[in-house]
Structures are given as C-alpha cells and as structure tokens.
N, C-alpha and C positions, 0 to 999 in steps of 0.2 A: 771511062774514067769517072771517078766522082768527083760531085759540084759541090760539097760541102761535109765539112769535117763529123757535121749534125747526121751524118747520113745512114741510118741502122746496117747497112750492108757493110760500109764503113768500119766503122765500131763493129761489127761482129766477127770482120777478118784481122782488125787488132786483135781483137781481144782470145781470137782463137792463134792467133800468132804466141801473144804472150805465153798462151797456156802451154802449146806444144816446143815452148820454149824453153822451159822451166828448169830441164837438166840442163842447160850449155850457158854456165858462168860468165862467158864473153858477151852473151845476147844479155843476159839479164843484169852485169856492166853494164852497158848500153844505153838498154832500157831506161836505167835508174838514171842515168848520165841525161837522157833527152825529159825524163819526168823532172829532174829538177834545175835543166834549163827552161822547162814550163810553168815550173812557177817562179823562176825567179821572171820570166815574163810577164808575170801573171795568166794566163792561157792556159787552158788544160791539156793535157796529155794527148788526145785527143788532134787535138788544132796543131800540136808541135808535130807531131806525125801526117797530117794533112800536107804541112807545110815543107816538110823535110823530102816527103814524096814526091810532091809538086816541081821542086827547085833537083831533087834527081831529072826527074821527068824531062823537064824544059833543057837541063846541061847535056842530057843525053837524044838529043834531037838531031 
C-alpha cells in the first residue's frame, strides 16, 4: 500500500486511471464530484483520493 498521497506511483495509477476513464460519464461524474470536494477542503486531488482509498481500505478489513 502507499504511505503517502506525494507518492509518483501513486499519482501515476490516478492519473492513468483518469485517462483510461475518459469515455465512462459515471467515472468522470465522479471524478469531478471528489475534485471539488477537494477543494472545497482545500487539498488536492491527489490527497482526496489517498484518503478516500484509505477509509475503503480500513472499512473493508
């Protein structure tokens, strides 16, 4: 698992997430839904997806 949202491996399976996401309306809803509950936190994109994984993760233990 990763230790930190900063993490290039991290950020690279988002961001290859997003891309191959790009035809499916529902995911890129979503998407947009978690980017701007990110800033309305202030936090980036990035950290809300860190965090949203995390709190999956530990529910499903």
């Amino acid at each position: 698992m990763f230790h930190h949202h900063n993490d290039v491996k991290f950020k690279k399976i988002i961001d290859e997430f997003i891309l191959s996401s790009s035809d499916n309306e529902s995911i890129k809803y979503v998407l947009r839904n978690i980017d701007f509950q990110a800033f309305k936190l202030g936090i980036s994109f990035y950290q809300m997806m860190f965090i949203l994984i995390q709190k999956d993760a530990i529910q499903n233990i």
